[in-house]
C-alpha positions as CSV (number, residue, x, y, z in Angstrom):
1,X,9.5,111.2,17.7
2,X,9.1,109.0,20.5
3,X,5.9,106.9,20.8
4,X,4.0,108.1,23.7
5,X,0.5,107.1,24.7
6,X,-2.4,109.8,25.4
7,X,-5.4,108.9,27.6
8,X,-8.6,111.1,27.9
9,X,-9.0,111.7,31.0
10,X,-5.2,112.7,31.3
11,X,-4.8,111.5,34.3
12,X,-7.9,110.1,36.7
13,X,-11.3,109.3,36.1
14,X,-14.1,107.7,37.4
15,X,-14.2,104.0,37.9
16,X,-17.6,103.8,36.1
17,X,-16.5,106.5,33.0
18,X,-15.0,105.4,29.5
19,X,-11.1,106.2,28.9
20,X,-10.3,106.7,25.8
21,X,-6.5,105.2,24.8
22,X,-4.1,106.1,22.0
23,X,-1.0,105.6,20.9
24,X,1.0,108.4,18.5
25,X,4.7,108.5,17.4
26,X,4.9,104.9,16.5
27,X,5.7,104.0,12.8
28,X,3.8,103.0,10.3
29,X,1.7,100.2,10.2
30,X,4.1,98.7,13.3
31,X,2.8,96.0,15.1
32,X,2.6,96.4,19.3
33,X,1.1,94.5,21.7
34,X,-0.4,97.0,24.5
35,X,-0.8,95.5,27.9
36,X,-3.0,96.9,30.9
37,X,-2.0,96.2,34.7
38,X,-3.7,97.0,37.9
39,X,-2.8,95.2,41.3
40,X,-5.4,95.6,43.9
41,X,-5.5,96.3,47.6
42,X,-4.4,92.8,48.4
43,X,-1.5,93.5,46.2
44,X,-3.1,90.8,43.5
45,X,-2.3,91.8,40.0
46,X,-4.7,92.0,37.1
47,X,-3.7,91.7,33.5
48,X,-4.7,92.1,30.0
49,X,-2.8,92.6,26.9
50,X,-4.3,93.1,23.1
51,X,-2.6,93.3,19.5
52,X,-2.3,96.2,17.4
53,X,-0.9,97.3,14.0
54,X,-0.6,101.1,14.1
55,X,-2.1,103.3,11.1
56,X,-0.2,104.8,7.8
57,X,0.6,107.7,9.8
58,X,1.8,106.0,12.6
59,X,-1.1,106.2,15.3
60,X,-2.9,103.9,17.0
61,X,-6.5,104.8,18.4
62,X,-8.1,101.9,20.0
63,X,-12.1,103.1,19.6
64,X,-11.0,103.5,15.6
65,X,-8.6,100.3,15.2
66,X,-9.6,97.0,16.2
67,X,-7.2,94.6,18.4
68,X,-6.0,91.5,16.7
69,X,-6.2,87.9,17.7
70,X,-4.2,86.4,19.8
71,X,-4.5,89.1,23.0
72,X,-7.1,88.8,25.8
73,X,-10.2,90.2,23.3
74,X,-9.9,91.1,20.0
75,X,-12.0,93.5,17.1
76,X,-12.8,97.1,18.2
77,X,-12.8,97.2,22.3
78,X,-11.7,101.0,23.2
79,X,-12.3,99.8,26.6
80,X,-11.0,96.2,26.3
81,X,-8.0,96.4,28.1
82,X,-10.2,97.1,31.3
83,X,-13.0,94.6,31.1
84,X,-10.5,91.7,30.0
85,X,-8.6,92.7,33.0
86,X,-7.8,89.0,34.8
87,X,-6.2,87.8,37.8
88,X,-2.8,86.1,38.0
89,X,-4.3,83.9,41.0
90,X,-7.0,81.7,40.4
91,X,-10.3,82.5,41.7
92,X,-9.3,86.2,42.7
93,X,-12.0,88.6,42.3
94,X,-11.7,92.4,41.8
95,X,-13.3,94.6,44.7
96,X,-12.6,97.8,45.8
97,X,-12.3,97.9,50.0
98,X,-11.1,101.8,50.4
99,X,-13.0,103.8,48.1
100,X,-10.8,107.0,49.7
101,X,-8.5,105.8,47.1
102,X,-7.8,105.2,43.7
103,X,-7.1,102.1,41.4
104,X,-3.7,102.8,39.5
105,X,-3.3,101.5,35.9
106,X,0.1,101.1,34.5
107,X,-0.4,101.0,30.4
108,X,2.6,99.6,28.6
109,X,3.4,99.0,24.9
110,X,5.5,96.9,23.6
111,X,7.6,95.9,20.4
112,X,6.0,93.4,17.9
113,X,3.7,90.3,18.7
114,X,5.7,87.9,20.2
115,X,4.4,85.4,22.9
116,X,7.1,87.1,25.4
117,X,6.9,91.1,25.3
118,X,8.9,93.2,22.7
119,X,11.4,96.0,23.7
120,X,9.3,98.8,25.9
121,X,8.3,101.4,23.6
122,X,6.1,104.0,26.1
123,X,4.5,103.7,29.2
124,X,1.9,105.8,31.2
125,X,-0.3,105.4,34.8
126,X,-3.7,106.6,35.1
127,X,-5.9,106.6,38.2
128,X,-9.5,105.6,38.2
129,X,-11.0,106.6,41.2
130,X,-14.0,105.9,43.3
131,X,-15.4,109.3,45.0
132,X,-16.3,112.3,43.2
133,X,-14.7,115.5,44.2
134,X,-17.1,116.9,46.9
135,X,-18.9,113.6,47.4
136,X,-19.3,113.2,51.3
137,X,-18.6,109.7,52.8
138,X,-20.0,109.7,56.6
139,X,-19.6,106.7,58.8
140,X,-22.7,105.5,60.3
141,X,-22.7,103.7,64.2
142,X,-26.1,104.9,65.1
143,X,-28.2,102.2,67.5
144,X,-26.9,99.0,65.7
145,X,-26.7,100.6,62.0
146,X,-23.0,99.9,60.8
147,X,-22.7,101.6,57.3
148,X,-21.5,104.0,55.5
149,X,-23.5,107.5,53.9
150,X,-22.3,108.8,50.8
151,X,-23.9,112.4,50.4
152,X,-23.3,114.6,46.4
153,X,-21.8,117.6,46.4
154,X,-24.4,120.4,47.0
155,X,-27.2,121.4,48.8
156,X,-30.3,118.0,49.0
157,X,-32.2,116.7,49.7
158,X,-31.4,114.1,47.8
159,X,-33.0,111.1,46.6
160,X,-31.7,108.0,49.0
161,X,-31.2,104.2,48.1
162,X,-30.0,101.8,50.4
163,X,-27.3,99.7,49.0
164,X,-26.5,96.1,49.8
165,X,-24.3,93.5,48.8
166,X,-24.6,89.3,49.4
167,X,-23.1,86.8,51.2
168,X,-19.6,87.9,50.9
169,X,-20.4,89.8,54.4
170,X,-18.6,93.2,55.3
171,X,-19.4,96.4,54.0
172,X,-18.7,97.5,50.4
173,X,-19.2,100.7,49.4
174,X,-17.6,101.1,46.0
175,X,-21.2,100.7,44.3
176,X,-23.0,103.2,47.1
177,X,-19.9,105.5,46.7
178,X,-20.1,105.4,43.0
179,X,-24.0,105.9,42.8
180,X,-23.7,109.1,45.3
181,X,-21.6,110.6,42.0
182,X,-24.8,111.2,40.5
183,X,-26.9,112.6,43.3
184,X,-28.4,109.9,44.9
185,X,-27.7,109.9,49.5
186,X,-26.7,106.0,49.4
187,X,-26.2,103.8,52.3
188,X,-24.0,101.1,52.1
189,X,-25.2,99.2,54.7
190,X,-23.6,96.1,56.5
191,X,-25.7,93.4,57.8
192,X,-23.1,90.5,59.4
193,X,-19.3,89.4,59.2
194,X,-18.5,93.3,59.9
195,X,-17.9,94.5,63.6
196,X,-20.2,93.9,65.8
197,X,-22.5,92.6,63.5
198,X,-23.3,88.6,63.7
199,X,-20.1,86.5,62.1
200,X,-22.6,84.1,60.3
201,X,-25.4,84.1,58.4
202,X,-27.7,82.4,60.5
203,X,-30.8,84.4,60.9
204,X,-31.4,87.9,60.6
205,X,-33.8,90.6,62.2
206,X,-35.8,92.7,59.7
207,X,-35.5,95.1,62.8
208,X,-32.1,96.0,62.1
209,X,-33.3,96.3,58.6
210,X,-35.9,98.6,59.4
211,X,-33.6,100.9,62.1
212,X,-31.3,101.7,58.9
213,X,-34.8,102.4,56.7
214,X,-35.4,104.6,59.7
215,X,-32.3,106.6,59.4
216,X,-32.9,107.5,55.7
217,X,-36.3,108.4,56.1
218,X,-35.5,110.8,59.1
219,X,-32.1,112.8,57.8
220,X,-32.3,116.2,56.5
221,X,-30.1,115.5,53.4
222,X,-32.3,112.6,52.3
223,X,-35.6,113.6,49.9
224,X,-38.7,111.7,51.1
225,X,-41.3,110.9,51.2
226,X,-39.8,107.5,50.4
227,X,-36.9,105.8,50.2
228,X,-34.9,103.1,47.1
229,X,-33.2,99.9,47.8
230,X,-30.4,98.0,45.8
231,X,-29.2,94.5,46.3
232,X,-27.5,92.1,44.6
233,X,-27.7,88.7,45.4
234,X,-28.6,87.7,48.9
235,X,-28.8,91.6,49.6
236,X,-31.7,91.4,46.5
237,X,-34.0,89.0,48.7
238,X,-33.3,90.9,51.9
239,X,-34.3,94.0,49.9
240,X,-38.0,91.7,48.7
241,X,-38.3,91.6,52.3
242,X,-37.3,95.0,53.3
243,X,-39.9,95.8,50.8
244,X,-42.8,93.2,52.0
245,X,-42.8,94.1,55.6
246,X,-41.3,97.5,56.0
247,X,-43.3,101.4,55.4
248,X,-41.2,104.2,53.6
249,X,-40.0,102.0,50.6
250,X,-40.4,103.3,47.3
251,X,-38.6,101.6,44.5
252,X,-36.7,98.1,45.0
253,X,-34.1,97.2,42.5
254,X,-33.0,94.0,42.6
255,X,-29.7,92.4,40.9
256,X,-29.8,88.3,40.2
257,X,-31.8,88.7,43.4
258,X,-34.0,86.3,44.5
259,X,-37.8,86.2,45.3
260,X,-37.6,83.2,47.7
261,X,-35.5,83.8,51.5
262,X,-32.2,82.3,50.8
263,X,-29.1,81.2,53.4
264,X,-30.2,82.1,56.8
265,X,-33.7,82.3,58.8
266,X,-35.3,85.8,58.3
267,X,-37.6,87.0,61.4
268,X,-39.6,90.5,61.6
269,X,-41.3,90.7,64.7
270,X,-44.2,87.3,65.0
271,X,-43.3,86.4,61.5
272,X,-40.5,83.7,61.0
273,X,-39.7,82.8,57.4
274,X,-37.4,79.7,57.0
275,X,-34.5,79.7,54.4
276,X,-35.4,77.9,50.7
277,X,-34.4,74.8,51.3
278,X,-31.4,73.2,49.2
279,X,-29.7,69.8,47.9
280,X,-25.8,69.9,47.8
281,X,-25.8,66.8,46.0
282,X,-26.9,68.7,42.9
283,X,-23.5,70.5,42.8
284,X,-21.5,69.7,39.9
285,X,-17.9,69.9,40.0
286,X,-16.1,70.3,37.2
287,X,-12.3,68.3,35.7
288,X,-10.7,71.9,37.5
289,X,-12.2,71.8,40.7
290,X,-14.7,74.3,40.3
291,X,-18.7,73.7,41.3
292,X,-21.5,74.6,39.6
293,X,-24.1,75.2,42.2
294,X,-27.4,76.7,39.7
295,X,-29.3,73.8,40.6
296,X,-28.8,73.5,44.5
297,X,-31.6,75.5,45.6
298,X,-35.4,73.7,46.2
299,X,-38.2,75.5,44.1
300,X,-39.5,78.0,46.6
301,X,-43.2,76.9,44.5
302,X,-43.3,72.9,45.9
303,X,-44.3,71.7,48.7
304,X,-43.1,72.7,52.3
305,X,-40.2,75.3,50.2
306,X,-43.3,77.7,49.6
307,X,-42.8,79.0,53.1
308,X,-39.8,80.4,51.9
309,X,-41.8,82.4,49.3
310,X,-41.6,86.2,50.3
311,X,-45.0,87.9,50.1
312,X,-43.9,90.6,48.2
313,X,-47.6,91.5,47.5
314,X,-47.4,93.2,50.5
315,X,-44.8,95.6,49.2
316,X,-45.7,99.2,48.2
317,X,-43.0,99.9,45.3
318,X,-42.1,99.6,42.1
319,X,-39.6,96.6,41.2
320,X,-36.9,96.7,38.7
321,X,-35.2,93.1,37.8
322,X,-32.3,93.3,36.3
323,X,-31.4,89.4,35.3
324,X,-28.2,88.1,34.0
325,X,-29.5,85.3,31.9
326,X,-26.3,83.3,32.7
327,X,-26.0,83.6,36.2
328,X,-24.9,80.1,37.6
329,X,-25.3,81.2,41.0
330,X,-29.0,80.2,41.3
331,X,-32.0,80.6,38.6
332,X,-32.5,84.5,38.9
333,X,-34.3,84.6,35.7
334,X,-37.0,82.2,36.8
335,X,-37.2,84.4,40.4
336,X,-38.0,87.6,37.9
337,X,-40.5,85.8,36.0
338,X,-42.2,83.8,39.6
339,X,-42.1,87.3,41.3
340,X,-43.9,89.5,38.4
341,X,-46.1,86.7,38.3
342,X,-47.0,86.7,41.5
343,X,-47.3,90.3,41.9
344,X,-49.8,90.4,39.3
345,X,-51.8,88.0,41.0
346,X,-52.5,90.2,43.4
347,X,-53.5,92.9,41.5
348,X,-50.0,94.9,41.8
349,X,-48.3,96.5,38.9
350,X,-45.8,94.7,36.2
351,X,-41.9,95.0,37.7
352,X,-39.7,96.0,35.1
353,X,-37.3,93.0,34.7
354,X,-34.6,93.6,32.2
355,X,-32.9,90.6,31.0
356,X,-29.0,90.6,29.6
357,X,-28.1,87.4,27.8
358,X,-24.2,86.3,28.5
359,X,-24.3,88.3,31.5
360,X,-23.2,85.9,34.6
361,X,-23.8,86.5,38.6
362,X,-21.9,89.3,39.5
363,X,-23.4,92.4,37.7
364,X,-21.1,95.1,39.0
365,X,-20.8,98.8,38.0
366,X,-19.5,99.5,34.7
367,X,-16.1,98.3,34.2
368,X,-15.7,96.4,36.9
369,X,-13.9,93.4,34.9
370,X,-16.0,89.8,35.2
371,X,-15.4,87.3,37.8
372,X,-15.7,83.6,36.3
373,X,-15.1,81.9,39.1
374,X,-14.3,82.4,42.8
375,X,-14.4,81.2,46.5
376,X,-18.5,80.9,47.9
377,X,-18.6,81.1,51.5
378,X,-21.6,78.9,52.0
379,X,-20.3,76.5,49.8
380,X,-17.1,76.8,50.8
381,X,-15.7,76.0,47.4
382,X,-14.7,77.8,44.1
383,X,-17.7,77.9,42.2
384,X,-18.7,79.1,38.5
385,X,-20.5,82.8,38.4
386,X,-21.2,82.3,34.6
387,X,-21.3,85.1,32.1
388,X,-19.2,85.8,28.8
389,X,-16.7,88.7,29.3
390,X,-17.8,90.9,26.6
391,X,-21.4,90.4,27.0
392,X,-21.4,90.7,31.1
393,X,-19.1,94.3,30.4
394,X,-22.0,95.7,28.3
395,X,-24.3,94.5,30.5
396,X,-23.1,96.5,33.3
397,X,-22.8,99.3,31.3
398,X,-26.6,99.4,30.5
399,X,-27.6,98.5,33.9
400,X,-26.2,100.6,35.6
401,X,-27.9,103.9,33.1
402,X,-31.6,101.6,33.7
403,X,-30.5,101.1,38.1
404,X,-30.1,105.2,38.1
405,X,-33.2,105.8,35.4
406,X,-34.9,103.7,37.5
407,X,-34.5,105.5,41.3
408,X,-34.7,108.9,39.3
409,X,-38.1,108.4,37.8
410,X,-39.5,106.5,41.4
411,X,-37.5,108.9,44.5
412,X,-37.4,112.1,43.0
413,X,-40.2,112.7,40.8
414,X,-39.0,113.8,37.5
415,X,-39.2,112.0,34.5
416,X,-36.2,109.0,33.7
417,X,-33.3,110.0,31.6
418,X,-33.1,107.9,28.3
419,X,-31.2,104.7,28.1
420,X,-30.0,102.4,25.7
421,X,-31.5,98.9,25.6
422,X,-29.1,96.5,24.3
């Protein structure tokens, strides 16, 4: 018999779902090295490769039979060969820019465990896709909005969240698109470098902010009486605003956000707050080039950098923190603790701030393989996002069950699913 390889789901699945990889017909106890490819829309490829010795009879499960050293991870990883996923060109990180279509695996095993592959024994593709079947993506170019709805299948209201990302500009909408799988109305929303939209990040208008809050709150297929956000990043402090100074917010769940107004001056109407100010003679560069830029930004507690301090007292939500305790980006730990803190002080309730240790910057949906390091447009260098691969994968496993747990229990009234705490 042939080896062939079987995947559950045959064929496609989810982004954010487990596949489950196997490998029958082979002989017993063979040794093969299995290795994973994906290119993305850039045409960038992604690798990773483990080694395996098949059972006594031949097969070769990878959730019962652990990979061996000398691949990209080794011990029991069914789902290895996606979160080890790394780019042939330095720096490169894994995003998805048309969520209309799929990412295409190509799974290949090979002969023995040499350094250069063995003789092709099988080979399969397998599509992991983005969009649900009957999951509605509607562009938005109401006023100045420029976004992108996601609606579930079915009749809603539904609970909505508006989704945004950081300084990478544009408009994402892999997370929004994968969020609206589970019956949440999400707006991915852009805010500059798309369109119209300003090409910098020089200031911003809580106006627009509040136009797009606006939207939600007023369409038919979105449940109110309030409304969630999501940010990650510089999207997390534009949300602690959003939340501060705008009605019709609900619940606020912020990724390695930040409590302080970060990049770019922020103005709502009479109020002006400045950006948290920064030292670039604190970045360290590393013998490859790369910077490490965790210390840059001013304490937003000192001195004239309290102005950049957003009172999120004002806000009338719920928080959820969710902290990658590695993140080299900036000190997002120390913004969870400084924000509970200060909420407290002011008589509000305890956010829930959940903490991952080994988890770096970029805390993406499930799956999504870790970046270490790439370009930062307002450093304008490679820098480190920190993070262990194994660790950051589970991580964004669980977060993403506490993000949806989370909305459920604040925007739609019923009580949170159960998760998993690490």
């Amino acid at each position: 018999v042939a080896p062939s390889i079987r995947l559950s789901p045959a064929t496609r699945s989810l982004f954010d779902e487990p596949l489950a990889i196997a490998v029958r017909g082979l002989s017993p106890r063979q040794q093969v090295t299995l290795r994973m490819s994906l290119r993305d829309e850039r045409g960038e490829l992604f690798q990773a490769c483990a080694r395996y010795q098949a059972g006594d009879d031949g097969e070769l499960d990878l959730a019962r039979c652990p990979a061996l050293p000398g691949g990209s991870f080794s011990g029991l990883e069914p789902m290895g060969l996606l979160w080890a996923l790394q780019p042939q060109k330095p720096f490169w990180r894994l995003v998805k820019r048309d969520v209309q279509s799929p990412f295409v695996l190509q799974l290949e095993v090979f002969e023995g465990h040499g350094d250069t592959p063995g003789r092709l024994l099988a080979q399969a593709q397998h599509e992991r896709a983005f969009l649900r079947d009957g999951v509605r993506r509607v562009p938005v170019r109401e006023g100045r909005i420029r976004a992108t709805l996601f609606l579930p299948p079915g009749n809603g209201p539904f609970p909505g969240i508006i989704d945004l990302y950081g300084t990478g500009g544009g408009l994402p909408e892999y997370r929004a698109c994968l969020l609206a799988n589970y019956g949440f109305a999400v707006l991915a929303l852009a805010f500059y470098g798309y369109e119209d939209l300003p090409k910098e990040m020089k200031e911003f208008h809580l106006e627009y902010f509040e136009e797009a809050v606006n939207y939600m709150l007023q369409h038919s297929q979105v449940k109110g009486p309030g409304i969630g956000l999501l940010g990650i990043s510089k999207g997390g402090d534009l949300c602690v605003s959003m939340a501060s100074f705008l009605k019709g917010i609900t619940a606020t769940a912020l990724i390695n956000g930040s409590v302080a107004n970060v990049g770019a001056v922020l103005r709502y109407k009479d109020v002006t707050i400045p950006p948290l100010g920064m030292n670039r003679k604190r970045i360290k560069v590393n013998k490859s080039g790369l910077a490490d830029v965790v210390e840059v930004l001013n304490n937003p507690l000192e001195g004239p950098d309290r102005q950049s301090f957003i009172p999120l007292e004002k806000a009338e939500c719920r928080f959820l923190f969710i902290v990658g305790q590695d993140d080299r980006n900036w000190k997002s730990e120390f913004f969870a603790v400084e924000g509970s803190k200060h909420l407290q002080a002011h008589g509000k309730e305890k956010p829930q701030i959940i903490c991952y240790p080994g988890a770096g910057h970029y805390i993406e949906p499930p799956f999504f393989p870790m970046c270490a390091a790439s370009m930062h447009l307002l450093v304008g260098m490679p820098v480190v996002w920190g993070g262990e691969p194994k660790a950051h994968c589970e991580a964004q496993i669980d977060a993403w069950q506490q993000i949806q747990a989370f909305f459920r229990k604040h925007l739609a009234g019923k009580p949170s699913g159960t998760s998993s705490k690490l």
